[in-house]
PDB file with SEQRES, HELIX, SHEET and CRYST1 records, atoms N, CA, C and O in Angstrom:
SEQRES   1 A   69  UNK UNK UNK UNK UNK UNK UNK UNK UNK UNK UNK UNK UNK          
SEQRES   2 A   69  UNK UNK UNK UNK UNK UNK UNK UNK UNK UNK UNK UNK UNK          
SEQRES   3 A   69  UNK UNK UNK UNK UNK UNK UNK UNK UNK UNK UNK UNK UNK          
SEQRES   4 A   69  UNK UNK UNK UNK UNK UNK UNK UNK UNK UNK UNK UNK UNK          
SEQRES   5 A   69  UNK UNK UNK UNK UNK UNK UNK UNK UNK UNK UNK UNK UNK          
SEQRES   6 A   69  UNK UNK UNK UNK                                              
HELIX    1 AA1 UNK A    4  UNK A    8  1                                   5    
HELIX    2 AA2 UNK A   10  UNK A   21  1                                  12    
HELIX    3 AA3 UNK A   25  UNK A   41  1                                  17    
HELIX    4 AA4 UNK A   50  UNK A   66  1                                  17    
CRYST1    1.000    1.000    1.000  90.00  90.00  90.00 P 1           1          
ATOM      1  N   UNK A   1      -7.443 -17.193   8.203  1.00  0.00           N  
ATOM      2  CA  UNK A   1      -6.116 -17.113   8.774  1.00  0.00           C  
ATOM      3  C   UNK A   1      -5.131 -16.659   7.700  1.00  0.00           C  
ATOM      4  O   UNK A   1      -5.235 -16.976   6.515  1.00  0.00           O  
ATOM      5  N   UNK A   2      -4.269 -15.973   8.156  1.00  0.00           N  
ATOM      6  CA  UNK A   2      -3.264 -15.525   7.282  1.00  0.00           C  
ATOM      7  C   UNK A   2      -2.279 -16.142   6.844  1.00  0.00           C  
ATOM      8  O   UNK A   2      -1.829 -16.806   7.776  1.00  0.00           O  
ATOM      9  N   UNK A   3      -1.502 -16.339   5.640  1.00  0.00           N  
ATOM     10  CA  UNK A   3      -0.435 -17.253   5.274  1.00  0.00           C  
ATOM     11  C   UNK A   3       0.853 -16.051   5.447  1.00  0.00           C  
ATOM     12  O   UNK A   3       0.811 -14.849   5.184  1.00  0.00           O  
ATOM     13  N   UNK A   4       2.229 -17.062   6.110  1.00  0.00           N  
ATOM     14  CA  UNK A   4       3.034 -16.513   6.274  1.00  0.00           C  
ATOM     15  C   UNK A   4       3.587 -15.380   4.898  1.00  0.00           C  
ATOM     16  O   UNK A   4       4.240 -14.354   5.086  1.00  0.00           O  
ATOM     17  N   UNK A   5       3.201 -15.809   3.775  1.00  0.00           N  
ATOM     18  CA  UNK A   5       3.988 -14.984   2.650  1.00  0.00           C  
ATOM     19  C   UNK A   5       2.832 -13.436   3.086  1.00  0.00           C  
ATOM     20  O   UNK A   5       3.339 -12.426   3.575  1.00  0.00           O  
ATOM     21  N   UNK A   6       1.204 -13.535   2.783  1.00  0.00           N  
ATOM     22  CA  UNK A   6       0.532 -12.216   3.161  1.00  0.00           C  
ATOM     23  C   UNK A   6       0.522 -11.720   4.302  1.00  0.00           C  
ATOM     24  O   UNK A   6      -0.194 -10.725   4.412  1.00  0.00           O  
ATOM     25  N   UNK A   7       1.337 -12.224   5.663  1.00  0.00           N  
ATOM     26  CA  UNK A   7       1.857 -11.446   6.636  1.00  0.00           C  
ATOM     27  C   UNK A   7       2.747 -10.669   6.603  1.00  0.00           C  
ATOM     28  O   UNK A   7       2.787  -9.595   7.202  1.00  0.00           O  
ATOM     29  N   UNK A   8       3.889 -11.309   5.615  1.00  0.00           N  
ATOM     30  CA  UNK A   8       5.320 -10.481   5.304  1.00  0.00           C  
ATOM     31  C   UNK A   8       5.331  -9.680   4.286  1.00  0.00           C  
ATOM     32  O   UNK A   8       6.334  -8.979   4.154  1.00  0.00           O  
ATOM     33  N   UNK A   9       4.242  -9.561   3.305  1.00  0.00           N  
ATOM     34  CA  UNK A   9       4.020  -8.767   2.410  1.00  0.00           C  
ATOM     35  C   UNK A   9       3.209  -7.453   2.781  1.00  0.00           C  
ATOM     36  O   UNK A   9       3.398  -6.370   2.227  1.00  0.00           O  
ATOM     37  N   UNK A  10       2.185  -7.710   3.896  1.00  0.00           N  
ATOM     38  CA  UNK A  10       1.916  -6.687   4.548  1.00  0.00           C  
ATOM     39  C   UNK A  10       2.953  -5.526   5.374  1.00  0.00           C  
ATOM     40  O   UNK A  10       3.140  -4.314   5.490  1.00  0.00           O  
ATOM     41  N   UNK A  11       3.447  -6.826   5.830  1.00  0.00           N  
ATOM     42  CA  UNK A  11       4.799  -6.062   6.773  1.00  0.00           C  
ATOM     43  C   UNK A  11       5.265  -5.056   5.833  1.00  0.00           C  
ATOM     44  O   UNK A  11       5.561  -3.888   6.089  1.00  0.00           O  
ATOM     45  N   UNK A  12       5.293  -5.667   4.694  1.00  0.00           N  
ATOM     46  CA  UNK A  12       6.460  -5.186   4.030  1.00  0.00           C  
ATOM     47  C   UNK A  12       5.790  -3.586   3.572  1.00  0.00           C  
ATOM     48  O   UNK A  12       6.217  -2.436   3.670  1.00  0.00           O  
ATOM     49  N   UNK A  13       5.134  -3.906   3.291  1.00  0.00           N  
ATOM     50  CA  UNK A  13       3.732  -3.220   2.505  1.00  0.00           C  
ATOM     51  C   UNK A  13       3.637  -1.309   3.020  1.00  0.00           C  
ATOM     52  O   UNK A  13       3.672  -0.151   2.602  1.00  0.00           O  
ATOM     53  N   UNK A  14       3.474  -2.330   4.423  1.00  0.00           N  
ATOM     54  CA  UNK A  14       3.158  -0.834   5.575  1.00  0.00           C  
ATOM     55  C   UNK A  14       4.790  -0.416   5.933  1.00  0.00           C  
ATOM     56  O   UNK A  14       4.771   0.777   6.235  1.00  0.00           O  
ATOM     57  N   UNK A  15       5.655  -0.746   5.982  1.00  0.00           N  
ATOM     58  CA  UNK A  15       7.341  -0.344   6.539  1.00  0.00           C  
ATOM     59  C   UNK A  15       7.630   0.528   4.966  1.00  0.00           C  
ATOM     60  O   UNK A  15       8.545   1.344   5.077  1.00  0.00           O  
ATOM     61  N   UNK A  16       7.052   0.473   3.686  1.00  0.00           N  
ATOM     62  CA  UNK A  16       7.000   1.040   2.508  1.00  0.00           C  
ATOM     63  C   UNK A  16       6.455   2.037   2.553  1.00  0.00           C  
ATOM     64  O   UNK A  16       7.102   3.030   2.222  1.00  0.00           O  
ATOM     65  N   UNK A  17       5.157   2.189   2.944  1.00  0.00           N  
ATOM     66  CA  UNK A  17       4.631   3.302   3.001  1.00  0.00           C  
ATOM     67  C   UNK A  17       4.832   4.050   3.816  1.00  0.00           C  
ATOM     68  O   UNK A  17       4.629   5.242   3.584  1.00  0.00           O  
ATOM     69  N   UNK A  18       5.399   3.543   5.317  1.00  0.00           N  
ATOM     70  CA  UNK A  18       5.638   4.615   6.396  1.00  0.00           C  
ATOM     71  C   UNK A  18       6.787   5.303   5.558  1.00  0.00           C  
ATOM     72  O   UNK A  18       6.729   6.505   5.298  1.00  0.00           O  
ATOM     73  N   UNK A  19       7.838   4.499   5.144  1.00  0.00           N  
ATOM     74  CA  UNK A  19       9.175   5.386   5.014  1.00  0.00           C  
ATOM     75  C   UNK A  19       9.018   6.487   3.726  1.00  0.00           C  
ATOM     76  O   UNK A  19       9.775   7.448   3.595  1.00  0.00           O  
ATOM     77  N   UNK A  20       7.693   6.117   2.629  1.00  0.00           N  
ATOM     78  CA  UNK A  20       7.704   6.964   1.836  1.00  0.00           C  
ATOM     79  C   UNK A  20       7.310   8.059   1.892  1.00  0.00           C  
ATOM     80  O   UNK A  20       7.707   8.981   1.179  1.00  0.00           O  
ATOM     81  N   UNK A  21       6.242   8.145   2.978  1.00  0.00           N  
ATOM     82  CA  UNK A  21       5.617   9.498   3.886  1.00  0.00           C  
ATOM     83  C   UNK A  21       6.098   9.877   4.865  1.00  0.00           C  
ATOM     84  O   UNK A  21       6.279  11.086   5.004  1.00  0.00           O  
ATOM     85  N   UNK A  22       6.438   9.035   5.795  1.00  0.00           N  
ATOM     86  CA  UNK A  22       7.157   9.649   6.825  1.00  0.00           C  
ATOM     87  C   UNK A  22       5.391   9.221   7.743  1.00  0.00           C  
ATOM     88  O   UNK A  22       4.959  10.029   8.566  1.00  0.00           O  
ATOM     89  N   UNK A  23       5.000   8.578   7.587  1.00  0.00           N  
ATOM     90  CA  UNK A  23       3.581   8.459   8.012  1.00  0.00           C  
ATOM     91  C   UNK A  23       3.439   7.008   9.013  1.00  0.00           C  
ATOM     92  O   UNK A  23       3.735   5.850   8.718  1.00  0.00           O  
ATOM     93  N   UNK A  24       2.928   7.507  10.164  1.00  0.00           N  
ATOM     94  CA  UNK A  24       2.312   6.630  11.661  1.00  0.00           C  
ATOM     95  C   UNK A  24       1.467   5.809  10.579  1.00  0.00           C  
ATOM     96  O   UNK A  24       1.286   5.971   9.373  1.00  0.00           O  
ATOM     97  N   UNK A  25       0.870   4.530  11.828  1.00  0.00           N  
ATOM     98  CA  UNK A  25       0.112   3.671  11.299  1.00  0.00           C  
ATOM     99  C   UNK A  25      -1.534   4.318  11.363  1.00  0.00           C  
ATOM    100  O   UNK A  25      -2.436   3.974  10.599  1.00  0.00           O  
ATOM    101  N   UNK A  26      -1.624   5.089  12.209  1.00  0.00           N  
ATOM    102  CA  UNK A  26      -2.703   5.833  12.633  1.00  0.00           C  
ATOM    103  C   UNK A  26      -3.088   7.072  11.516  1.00  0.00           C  
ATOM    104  O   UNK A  26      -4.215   7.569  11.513  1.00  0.00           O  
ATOM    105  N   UNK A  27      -1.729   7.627  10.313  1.00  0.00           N  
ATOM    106  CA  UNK A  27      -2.073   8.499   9.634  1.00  0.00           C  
ATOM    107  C   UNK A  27      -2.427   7.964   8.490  1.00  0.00           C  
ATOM    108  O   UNK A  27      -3.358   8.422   7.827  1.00  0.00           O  
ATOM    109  N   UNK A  28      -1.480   6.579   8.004  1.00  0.00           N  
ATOM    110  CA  UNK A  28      -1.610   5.721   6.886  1.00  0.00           C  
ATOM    111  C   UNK A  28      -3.323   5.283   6.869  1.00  0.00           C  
ATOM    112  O   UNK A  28      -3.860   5.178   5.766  1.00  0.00           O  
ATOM    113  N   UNK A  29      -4.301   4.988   8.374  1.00  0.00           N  
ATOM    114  CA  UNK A  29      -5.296   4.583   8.218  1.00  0.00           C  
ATOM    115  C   UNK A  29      -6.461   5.636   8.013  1.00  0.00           C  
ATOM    116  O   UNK A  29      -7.553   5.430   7.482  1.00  0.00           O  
ATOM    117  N   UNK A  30      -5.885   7.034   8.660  1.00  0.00           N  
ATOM    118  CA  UNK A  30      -6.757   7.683   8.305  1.00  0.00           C  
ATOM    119  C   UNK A  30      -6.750   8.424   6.610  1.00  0.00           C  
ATOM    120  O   UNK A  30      -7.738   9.003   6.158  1.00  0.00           O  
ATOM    121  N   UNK A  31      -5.555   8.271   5.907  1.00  0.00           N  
ATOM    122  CA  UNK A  31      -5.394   8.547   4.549  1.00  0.00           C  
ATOM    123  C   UNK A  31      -6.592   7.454   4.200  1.00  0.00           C  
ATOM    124  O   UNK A  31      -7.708   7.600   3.701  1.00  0.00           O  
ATOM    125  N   UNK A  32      -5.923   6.385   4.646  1.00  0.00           N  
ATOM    126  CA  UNK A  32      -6.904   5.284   3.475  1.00  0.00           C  
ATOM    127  C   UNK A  32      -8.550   5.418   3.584  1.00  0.00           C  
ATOM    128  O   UNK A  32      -9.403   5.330   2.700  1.00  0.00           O  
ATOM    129  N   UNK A  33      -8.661   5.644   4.889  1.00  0.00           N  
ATOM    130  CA  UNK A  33     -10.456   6.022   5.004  1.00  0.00           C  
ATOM    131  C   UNK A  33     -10.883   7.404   4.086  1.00  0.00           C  
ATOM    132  O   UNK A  33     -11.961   7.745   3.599  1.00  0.00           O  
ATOM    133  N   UNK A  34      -9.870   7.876   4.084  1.00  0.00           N  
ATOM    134  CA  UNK A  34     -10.517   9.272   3.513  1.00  0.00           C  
ATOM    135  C   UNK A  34     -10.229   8.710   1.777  1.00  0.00           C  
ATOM    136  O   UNK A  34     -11.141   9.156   1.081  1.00  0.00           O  
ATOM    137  N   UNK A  35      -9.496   8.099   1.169  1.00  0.00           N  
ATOM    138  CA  UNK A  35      -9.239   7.486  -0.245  1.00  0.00           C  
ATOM    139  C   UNK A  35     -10.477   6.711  -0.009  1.00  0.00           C  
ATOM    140  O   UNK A  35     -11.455   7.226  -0.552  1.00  0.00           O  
ATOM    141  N   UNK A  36     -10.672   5.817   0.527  1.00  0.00           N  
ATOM    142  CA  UNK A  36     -11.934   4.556   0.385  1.00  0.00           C  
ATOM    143  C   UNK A  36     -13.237   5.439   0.464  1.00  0.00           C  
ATOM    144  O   UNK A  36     -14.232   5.068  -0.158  1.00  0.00           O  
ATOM    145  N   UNK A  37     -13.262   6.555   1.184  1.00  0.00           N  
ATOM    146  CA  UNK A  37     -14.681   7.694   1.173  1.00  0.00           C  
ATOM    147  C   UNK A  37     -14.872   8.181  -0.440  1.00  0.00           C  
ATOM    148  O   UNK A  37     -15.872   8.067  -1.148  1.00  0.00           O  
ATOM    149  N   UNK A  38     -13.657   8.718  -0.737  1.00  0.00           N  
ATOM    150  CA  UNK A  38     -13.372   9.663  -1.913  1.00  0.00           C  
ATOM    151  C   UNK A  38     -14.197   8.550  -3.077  1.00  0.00           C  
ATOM    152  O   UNK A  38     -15.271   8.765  -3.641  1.00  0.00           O  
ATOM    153  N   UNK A  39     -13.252   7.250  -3.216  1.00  0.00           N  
ATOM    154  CA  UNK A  39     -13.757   6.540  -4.005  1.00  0.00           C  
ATOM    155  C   UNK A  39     -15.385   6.005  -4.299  1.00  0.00           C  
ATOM    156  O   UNK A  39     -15.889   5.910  -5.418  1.00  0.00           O  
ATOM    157  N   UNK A  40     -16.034   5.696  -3.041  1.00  0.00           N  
ATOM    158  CA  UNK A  40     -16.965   5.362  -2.625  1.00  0.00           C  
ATOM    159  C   UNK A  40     -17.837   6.175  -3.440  1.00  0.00           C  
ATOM    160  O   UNK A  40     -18.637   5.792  -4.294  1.00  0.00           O  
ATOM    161  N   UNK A  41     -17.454   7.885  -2.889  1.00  0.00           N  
ATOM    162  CA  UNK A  41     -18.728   8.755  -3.351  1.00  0.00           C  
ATOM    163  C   UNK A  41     -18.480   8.901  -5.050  1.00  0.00           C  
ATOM    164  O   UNK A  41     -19.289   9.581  -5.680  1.00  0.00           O  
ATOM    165  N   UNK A  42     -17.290   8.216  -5.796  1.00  0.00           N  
ATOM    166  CA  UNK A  42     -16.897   8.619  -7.274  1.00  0.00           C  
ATOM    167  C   UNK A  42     -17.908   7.180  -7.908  1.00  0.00           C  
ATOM    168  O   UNK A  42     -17.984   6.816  -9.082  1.00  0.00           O  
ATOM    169  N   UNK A  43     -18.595   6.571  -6.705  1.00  0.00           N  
ATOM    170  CA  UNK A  43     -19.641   5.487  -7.676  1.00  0.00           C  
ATOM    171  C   UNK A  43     -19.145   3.942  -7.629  1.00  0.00           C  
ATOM    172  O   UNK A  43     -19.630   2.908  -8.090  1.00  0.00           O  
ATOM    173  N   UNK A  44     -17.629   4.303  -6.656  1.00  0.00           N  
ATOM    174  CA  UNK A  44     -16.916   2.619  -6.453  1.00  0.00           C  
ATOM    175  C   UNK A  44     -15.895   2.512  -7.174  1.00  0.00           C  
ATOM    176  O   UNK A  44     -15.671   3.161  -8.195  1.00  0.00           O  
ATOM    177  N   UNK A  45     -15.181   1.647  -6.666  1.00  0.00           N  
ATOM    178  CA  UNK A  45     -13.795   1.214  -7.379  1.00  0.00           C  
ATOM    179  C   UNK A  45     -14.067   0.359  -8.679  1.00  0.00           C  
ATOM    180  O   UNK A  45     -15.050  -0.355  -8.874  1.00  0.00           O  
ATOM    181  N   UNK A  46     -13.102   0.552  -9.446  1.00  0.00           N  
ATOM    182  CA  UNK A  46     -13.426   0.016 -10.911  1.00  0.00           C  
ATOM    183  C   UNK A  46     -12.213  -0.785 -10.744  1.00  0.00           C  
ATOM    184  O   UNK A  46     -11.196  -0.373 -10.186  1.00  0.00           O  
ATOM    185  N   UNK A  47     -12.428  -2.427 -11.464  1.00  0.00           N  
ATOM    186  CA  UNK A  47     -11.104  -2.919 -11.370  1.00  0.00           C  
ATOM    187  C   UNK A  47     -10.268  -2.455 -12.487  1.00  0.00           C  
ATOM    188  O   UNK A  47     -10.729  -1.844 -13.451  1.00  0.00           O  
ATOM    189  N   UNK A  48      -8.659  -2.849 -12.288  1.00  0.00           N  
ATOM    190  CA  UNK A  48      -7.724  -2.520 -12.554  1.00  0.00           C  
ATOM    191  C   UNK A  48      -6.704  -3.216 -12.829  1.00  0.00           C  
ATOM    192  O   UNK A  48      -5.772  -2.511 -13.215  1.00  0.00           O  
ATOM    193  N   UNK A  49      -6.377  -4.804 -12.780  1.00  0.00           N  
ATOM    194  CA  UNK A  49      -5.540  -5.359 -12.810  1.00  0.00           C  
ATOM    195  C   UNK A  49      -4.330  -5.100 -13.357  1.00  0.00           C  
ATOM    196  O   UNK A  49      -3.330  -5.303 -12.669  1.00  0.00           O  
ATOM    197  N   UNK A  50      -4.223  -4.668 -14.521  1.00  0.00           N  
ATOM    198  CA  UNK A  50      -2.677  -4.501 -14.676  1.00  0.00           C  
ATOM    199  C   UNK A  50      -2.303  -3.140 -13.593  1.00  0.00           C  
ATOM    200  O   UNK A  50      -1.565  -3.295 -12.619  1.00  0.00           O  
ATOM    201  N   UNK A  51      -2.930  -1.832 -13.940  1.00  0.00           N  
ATOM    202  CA  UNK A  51      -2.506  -0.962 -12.994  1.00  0.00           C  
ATOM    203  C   UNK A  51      -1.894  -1.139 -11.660  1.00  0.00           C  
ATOM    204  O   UNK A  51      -0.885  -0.581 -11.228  1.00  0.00           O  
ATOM    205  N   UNK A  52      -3.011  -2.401 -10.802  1.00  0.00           N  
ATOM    206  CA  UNK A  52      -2.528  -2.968  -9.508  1.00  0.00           C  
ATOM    207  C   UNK A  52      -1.281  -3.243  -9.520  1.00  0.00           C  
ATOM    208  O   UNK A  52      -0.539  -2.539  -8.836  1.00  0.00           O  
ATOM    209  N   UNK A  53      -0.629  -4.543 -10.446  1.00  0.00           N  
ATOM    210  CA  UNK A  53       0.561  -5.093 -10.707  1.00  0.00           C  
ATOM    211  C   UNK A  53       1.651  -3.827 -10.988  1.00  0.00           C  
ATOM    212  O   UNK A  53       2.805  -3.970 -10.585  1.00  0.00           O  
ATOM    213  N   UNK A  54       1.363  -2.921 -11.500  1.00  0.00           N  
ATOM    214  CA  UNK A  54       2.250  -2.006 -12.264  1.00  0.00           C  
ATOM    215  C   UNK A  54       2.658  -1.140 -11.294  1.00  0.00           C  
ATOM    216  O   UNK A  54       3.876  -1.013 -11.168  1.00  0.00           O  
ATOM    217  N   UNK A  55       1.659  -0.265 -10.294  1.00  0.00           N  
ATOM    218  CA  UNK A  55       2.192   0.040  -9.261  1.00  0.00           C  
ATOM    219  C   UNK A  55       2.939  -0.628  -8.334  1.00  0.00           C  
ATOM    220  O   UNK A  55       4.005  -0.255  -7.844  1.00  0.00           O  
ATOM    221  N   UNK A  56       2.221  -1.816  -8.075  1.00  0.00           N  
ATOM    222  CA  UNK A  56       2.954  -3.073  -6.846  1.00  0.00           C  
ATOM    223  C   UNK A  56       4.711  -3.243  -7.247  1.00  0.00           C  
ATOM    224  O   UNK A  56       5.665  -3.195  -6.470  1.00  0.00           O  
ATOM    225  N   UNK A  57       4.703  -3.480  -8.941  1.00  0.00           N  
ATOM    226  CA  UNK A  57       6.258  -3.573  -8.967  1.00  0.00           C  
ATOM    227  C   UNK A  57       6.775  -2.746  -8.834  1.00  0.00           C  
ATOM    228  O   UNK A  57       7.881  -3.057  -8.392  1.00  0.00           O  
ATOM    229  N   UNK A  58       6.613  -1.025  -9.025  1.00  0.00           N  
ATOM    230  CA  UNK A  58       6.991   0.121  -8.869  1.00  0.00           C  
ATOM    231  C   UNK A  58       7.163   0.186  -7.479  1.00  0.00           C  
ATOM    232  O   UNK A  58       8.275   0.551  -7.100  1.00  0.00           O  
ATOM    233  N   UNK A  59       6.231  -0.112  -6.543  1.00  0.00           N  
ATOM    234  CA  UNK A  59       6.654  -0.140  -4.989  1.00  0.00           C  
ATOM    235  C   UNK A  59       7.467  -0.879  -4.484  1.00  0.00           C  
ATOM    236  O   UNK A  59       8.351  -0.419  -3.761  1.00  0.00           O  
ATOM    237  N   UNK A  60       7.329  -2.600  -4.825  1.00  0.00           N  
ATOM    238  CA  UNK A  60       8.254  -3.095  -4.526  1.00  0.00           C  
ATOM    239  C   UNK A  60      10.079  -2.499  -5.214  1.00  0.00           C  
ATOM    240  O   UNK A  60      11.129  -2.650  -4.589  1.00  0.00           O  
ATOM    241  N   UNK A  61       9.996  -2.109  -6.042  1.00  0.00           N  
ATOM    242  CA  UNK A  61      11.437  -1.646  -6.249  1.00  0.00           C  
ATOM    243  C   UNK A  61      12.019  -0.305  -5.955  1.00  0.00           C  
ATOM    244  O   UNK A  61      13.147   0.119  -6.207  1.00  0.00           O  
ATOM    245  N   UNK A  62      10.802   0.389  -5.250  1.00  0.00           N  
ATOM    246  CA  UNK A  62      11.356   1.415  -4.573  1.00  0.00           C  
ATOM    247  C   UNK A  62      11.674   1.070  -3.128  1.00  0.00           C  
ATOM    248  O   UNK A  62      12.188   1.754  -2.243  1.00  0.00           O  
ATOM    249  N   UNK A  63      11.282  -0.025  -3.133  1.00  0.00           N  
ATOM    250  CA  UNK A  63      11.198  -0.427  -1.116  1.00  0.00           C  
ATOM    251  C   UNK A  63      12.869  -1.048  -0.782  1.00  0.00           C  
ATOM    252  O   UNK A  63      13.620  -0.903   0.183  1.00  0.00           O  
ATOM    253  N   UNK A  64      13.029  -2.000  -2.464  1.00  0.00           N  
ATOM    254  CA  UNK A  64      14.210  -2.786  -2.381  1.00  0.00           C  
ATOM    255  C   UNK A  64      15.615  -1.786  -2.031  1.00  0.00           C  
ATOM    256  O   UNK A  64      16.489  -1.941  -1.178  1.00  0.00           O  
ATOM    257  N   UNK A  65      15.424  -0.707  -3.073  1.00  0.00           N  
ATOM    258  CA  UNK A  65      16.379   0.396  -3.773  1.00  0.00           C  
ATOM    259  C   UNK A  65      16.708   1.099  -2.407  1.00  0.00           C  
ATOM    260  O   UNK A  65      17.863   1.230  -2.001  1.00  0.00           O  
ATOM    261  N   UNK A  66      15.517   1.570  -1.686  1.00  0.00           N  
ATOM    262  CA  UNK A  66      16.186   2.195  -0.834  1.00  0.00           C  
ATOM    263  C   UNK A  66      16.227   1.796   0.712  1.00  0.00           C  
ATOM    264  O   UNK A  66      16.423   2.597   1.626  1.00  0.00           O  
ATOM    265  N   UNK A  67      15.992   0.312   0.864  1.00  0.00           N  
ATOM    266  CA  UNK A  67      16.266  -0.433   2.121  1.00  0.00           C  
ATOM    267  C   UNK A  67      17.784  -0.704   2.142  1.00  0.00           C  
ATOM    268  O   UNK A  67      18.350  -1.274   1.209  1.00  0.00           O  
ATOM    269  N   UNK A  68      18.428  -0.260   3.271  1.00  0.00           N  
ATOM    270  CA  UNK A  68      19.259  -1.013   3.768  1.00  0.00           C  
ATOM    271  C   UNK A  68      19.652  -1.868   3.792  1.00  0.00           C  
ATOM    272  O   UNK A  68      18.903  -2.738   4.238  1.00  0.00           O  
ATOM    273  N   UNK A  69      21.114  -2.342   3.350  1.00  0.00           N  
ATOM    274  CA  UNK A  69      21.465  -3.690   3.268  1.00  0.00           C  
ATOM    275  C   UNK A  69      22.341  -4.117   4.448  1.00  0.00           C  
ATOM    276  O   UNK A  69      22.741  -5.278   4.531  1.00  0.00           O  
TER     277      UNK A  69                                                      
END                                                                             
């Protein structure tokens, strides 16, 4: 089951990415299948932890910056 904070972070997550592409939920999923293929055939994802964090704050402060107040 999902906890209210990783529901609203999703929310948040996907309302980020639509507005940065201009991208349906239907195009966002077919990007990601074709990224999760790409990766797949490069031998698998390698972790990344700081990178993760480093982008995540970069997104979150582009989401803040240009949301509506």
């Amino acid at each position: 089951m999902e906890s209210k904070e990783a529901h609203i972070f999703m929310n948040e997550m996907d309302e980020l990415l639509q507005r940065l592409y201009r991208n349906s939920d239907e195009d966002l999923l077919r990007e990601f299948k074709a990224a999760e293929a790409e990766v797949e055939a490069e031998g698998g994802p390698r972790p990344d932890p700081e990178g993760f964090e480093r982008l995540w704050k970069k997104m979150v402060s582009e989401f803040h910056k240009d949301r509506p107040r």
